[in-house]
C-alpha positions in Angstrom: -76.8 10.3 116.6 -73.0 11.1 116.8 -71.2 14.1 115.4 -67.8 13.8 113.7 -65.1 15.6 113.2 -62.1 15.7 110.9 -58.7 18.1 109.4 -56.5 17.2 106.6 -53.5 19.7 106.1 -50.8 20.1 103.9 -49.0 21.6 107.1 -49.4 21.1 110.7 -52.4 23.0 111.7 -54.1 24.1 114.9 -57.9 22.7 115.4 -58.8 24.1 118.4 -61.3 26.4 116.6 -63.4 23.4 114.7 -62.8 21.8 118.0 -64.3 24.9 120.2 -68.0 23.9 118.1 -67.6 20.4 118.2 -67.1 20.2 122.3 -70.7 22.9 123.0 -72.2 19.9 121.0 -71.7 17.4 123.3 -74.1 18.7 126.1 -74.2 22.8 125.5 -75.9 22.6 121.8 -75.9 19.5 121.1 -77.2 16.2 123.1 -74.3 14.1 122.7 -73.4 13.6 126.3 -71.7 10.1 126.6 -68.6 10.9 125.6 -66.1 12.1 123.4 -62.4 11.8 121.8 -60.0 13.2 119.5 -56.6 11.4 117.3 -54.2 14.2 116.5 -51.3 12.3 114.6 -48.0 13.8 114.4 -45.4 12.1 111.8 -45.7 8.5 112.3 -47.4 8.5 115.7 -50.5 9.9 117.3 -51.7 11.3 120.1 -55.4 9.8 121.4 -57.4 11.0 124.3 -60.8 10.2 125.4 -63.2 10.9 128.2 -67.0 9.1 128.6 -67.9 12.6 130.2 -69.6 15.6 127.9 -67.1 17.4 126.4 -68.7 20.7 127.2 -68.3 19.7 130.8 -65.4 18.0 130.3 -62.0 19.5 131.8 -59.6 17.7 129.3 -62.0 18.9 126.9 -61.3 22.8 128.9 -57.4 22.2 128.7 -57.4 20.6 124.6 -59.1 24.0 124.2 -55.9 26.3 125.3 -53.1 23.1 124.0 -52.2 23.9 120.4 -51.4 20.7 119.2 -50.7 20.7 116.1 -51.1 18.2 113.3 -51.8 17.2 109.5 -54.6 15.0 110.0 -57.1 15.0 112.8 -60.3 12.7 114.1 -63.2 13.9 116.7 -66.2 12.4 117.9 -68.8 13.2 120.3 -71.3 10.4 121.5 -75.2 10.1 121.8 -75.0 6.1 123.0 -77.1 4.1 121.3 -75.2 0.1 121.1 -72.4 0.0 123.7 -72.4 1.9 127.5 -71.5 5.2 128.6 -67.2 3.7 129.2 -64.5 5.0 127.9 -63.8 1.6 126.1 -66.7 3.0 123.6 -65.4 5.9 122.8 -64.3 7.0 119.5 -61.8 7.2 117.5 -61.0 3.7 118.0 -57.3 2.9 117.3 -55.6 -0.4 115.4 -52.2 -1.0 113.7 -51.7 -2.2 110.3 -48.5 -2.0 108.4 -46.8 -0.4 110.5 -49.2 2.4 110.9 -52.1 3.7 113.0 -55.3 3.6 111.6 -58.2 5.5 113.5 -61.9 5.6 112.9 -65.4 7.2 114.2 -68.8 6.7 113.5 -72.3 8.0 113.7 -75.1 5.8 113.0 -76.3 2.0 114.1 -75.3 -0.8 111.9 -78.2 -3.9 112.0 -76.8 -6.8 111.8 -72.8 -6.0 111.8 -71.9 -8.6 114.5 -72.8 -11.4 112.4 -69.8 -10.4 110.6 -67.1 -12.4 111.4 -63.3 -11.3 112.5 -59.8 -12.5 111.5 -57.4 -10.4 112.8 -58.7 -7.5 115.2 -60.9 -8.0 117.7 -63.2 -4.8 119.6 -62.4 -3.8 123.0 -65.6 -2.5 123.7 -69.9 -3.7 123.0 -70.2 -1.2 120.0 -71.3 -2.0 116.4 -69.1 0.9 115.4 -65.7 -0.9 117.0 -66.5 -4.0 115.6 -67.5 -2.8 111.9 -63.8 -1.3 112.7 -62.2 -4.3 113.2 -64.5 -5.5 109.8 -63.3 -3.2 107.5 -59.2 -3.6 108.5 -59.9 -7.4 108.2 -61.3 -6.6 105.0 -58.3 -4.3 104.0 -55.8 -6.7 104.8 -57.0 -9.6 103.5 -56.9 -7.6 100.2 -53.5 -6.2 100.6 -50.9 -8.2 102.7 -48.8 -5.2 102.5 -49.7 -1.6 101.5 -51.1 -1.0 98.2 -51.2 1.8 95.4 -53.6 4.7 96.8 -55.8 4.4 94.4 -55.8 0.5 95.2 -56.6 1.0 98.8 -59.1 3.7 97.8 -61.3 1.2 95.6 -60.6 -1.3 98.8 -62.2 1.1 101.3 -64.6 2.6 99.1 -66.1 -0.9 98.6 -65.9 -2.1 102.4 -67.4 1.3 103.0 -70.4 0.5 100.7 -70.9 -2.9 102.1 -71.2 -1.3 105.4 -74.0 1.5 104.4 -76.1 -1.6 103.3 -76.7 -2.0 107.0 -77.9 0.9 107.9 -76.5 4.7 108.4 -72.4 4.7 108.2 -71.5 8.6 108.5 -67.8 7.8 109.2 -64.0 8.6 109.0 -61.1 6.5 108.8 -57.6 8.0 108.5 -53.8 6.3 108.7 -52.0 9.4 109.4 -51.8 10.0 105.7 -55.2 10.1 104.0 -58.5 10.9 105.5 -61.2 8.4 103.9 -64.7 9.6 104.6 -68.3 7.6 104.2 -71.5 10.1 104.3 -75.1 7.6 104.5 -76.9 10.6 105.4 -75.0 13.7 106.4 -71.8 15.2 105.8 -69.9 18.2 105.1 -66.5 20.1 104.2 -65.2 22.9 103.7 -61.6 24.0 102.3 -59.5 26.5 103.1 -57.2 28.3 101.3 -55.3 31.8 100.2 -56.9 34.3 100.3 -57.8 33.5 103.9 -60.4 35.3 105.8 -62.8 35.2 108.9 -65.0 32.6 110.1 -67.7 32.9 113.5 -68.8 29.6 114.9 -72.7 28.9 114.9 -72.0 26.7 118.4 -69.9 29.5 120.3 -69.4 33.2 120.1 -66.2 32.6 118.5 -64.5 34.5 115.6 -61.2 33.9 113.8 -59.5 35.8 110.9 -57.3 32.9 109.4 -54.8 35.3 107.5 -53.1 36.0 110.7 -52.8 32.4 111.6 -52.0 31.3 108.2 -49.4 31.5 105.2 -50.6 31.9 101.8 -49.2 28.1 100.9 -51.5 26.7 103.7 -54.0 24.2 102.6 -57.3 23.1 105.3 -59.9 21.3 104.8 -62.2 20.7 108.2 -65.3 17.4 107.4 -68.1 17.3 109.7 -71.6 16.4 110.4 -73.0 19.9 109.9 -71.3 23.3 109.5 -69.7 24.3 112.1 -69.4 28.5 110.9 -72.3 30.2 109.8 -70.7 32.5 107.3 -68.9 29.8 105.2 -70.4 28.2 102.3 -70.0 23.9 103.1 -69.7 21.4 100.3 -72.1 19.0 101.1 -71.2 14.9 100.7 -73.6 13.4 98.8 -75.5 10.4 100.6 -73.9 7.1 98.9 -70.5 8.1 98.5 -67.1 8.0 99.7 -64.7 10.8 99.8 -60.6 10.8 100.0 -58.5 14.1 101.2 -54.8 14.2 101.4 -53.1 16.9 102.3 -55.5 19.6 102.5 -57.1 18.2 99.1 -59.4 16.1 97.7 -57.8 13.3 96.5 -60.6 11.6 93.8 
């Protein structure tokens, strides 16, 4: 199985410490060796890289780790291949346009049957279910919504196609536009949020240690989703199997 990552900020913010755990997973702790990406977006564009290598092996992975990009909402995924090759056209987060906007998503889990689902308007890239139960749920979106809906329109929208999709099987996934960060658990999930008073944090996956009041201001507002904890000295909100969640701006937005 895959293991996702995600930020949602109320102000551009530095990942490279969720990031550090999430890259020893993908072939130091963790088995998920066949590849990896990350979507950092930054006002209305984004910036998307991906490698089919291990990210802890991976030298882009090496270079993310010492580049403080900065940005308000963030996707991550490392791969264990299940449907699809080991190419970099399989990598997550996958990456469409609709109105006028990026959209990115990621996935863990295999979805029986999703292919038999057919496509109107995006088409995958690559063999994986994930990409093309993707290209499924924008179809879905837009064929609700022409153009951009209330939130808590598009929220009922995605919450629904999300539901549809866990019928299939296990759909653990993220979806975000750049301004919302709409996340699925089937079987596992996690957050936690951050906010003043901030204090320290040590990653379970690294030997890594961070005292966020001296990277912080006391308006900051963080919250980090992933498959499992990534600190050990945190306390994680777990996402109940079943249910979709929506965070804006360092918030939950339900």
């Amino acid at each position: 199985m895959c293991e996702l990552l995600a930020m949602s900020a109320n102000v551009p913010t530095d990942i490279r410490f969720s990031f550090s755990a999430l890259v020893q997973r993908g072939g130091a702790t963790g088995v998920h060796t066949d590849g990896w990406g990350i979507t950092f977006y930054e006002q209305k564009g984004c910036r998307s890289l991906h490698d089919p290598n291990p990210s802890a092996h991976s030298e882009l992975a090496k270079f993310l780790k010492a580049y403080p990009i900065k940005s308000r909402l963030v996707i991550a995924h490392v791969r264990k291949a299940n449907r699809g090759r080991v190419a970099l056209e399989n990598t997550h987060p996958f990456i469409r346009e609709m109105w006028g906007q990026y959209w990115s998503f990621a996935h863990n889990g295999q979805l029986k049957g999703i292919k038999k689902r057919p496509l109107v308007h995006y088409q995958p890239v690559g063999s994986t279910d994930s990409e093309h139960a993707f290209c499924w749920l924008l179809d879905q979106i837009r064929i609700a919504c022409p153009k951009r809906p209330s939130d808590a329109k598009l929220k009922r929208i995605v919450s629904e196609a999300f539901a549809s999709l866990r019928e299939l099987g296990v759909f653990n996934a993220l979806l975000g536009d750049g301004h919302a960060l709409y996340a699925s658990c089937s079987t596992k999930l996690c957050y936690i949020r951050r906010a003043a008073p901030f204090g320290r944090a040590r990653l379970i996956d690294e030997d890594l240690e961070v005292d966020f009041s001296q990277e912080t201001t006391p308006d900051d507002k963080v919250i980090i989703v992933a498959s499992t904890p990534l600190t050990r000295d945190e306390t994680w909100t777990v996402v109940p199997p079943g249910s979709t969640i929506v965070f804006r701006d360092g918030e939950r937005g339900d």
